[in-house]
C-alpha positions as CSV (number, residue, x, y, z in Angstrom):
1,X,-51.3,171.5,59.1
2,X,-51.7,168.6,56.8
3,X,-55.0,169.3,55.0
4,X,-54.0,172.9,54.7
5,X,-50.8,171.6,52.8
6,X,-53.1,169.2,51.0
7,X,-55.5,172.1,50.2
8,X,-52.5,174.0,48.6
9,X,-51.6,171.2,46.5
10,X,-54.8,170.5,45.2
11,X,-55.2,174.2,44.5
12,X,-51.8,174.0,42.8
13,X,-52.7,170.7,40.9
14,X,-55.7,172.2,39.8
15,X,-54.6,175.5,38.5
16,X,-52.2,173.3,36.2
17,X,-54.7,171.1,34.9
18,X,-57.3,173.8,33.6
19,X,-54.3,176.0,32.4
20,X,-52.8,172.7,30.4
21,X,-56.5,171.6,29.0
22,X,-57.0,175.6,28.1
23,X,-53.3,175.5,25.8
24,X,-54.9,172.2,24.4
25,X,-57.6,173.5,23.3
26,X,-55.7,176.5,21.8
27,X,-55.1,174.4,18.6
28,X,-54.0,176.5,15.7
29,X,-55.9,175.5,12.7
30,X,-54.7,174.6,9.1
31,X,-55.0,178.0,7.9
32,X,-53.2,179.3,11.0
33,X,-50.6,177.1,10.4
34,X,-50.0,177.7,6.8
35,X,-49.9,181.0,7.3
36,X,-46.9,180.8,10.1
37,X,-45.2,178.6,7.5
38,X,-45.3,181.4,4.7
39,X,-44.8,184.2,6.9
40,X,-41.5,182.6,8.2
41,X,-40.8,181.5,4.5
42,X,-41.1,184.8,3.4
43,X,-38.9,185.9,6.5
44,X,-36.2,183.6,5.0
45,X,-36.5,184.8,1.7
46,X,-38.2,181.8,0.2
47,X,-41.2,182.5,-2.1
48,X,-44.0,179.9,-0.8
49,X,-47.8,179.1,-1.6
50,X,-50.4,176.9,-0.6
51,X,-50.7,173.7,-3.0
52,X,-54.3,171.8,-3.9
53,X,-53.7,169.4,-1.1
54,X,-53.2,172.5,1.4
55,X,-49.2,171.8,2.0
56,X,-47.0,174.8,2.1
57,X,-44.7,174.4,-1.5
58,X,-41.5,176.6,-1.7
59,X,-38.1,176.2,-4.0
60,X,-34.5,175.6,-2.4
61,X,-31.8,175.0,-4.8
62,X,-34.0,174.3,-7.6
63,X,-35.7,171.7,-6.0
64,X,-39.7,172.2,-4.6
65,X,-39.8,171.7,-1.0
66,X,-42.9,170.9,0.7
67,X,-44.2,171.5,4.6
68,X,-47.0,169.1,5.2
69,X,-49.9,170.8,6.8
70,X,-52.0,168.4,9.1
71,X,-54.1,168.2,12.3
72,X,-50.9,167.0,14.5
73,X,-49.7,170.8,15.3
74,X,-46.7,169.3,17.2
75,X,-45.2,166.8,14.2
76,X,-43.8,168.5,11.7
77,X,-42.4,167.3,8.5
78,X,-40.5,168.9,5.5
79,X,-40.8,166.7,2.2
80,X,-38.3,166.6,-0.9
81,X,-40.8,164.6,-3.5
82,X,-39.5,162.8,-7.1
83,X,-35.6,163.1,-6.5
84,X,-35.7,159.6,-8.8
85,X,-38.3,158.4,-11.2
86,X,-37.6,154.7,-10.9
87,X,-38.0,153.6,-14.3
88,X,-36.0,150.3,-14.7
89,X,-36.3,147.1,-11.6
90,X,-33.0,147.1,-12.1
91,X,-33.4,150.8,-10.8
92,X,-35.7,150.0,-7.6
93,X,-32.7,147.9,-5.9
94,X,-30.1,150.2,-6.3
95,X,-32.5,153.1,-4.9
96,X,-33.6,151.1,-2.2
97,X,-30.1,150.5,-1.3
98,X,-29.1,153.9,-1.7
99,X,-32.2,154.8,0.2
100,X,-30.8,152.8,3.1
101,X,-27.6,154.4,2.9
102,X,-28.5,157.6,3.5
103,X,-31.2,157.1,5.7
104,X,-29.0,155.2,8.2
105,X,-25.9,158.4,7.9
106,X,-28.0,161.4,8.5
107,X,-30.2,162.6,11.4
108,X,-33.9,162.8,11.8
109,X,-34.1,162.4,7.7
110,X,-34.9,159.6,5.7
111,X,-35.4,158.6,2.6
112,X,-37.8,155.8,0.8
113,X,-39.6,154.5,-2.0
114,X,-43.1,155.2,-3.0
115,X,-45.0,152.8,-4.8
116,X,-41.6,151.2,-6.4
117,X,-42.1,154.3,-8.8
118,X,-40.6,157.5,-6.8
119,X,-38.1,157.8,-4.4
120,X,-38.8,160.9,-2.0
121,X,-37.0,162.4,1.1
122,X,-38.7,163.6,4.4
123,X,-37.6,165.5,7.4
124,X,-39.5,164.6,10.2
125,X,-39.8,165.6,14.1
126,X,-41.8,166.1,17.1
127,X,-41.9,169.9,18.2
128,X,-43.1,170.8,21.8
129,X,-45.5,174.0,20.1
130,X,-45.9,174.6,16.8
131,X,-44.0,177.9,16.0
132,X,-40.6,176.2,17.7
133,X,-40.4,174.8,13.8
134,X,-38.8,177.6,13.1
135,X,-35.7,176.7,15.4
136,X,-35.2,174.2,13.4
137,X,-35.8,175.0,10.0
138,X,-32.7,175.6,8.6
139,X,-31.3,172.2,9.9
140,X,-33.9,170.7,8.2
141,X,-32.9,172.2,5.3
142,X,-29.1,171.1,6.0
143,X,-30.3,167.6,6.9
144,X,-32.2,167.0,3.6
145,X,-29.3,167.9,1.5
146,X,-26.9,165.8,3.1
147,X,-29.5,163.2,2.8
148,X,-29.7,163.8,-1.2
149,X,-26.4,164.3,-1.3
150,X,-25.7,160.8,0.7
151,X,-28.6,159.1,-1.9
152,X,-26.5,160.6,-5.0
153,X,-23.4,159.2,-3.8
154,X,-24.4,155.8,-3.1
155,X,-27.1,155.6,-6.2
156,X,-24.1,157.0,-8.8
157,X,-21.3,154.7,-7.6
């Protein structure tokens, strides 16, 4: 009775393994994925292309949006570039405080500093496939603009 139950598990185990190695090698590739991006864009109503670094670029508000298109199907991050040209060091502290602020209020969004020049926001988060991004798209959406709106409040005081 025992090694017929262990022969059903391994059978089990088995069966699991090949059909977990066969959905990772079922990557979708960067053209795959930047075409589920602008499909569900376009689903939206949201007028996106494909920019010379291969990122999905659309417009929300007036401001461009980006989707970063990598090889890591499961992260996936929304980008809000240039929301302050740091001109002035007087400029860098107050962004870099204002940065921290709303960094530390809103969820899975943050905002930071590039190259003491450009302060730029970023929604990022793990997905368990990559088409369940679009369960959370419009949060992201929601989550940079209270991030932006949480930077403005704390930059303009």
């Amino acid at each position: 009775m025992n090694l017929k139950m262990l022969l059903v598990a391994g059978a089990f185990i088995s069966f699991f393994l090949i059909l977990s190695l066969t959905e990772a090698q079922a990557q979708l590739t960067k053209e795959e994925l930047q075409r589920m991006y602008l499909n569900h864009l376009s689903s939206e109503g949201f007028s996106g292309e494909i920019d010379e670094d291969g990122d999905i670029k659309f417009k929300y508000e007036g401001r461009t949006f980006y989707i970063n298109v990598t090889d890591d199907e499961i992260f996936f991050r929304m980008m809000l570039p240039n929301i302050l040209v740091i001109e002035k060091s007087e400029q860098l502290a107050l962004a870099l405080i204002a940065c921290n602020y709303a960094s530390e209020r809103t969820k899975v969004c943050k905002a930071y500093i590039i190259k003491n020049e450009r302060v730029w926001l970023s929604f990022e988060s793990y997905i368990p496939k990559p088409q369940d991004f679009k369960q959370i798209f419009t949060r992201a959406l929601s989550a940079m603009q209270t991030c932006l709106n949480y930077f403005k409040e704390k930059y303009n005081q």
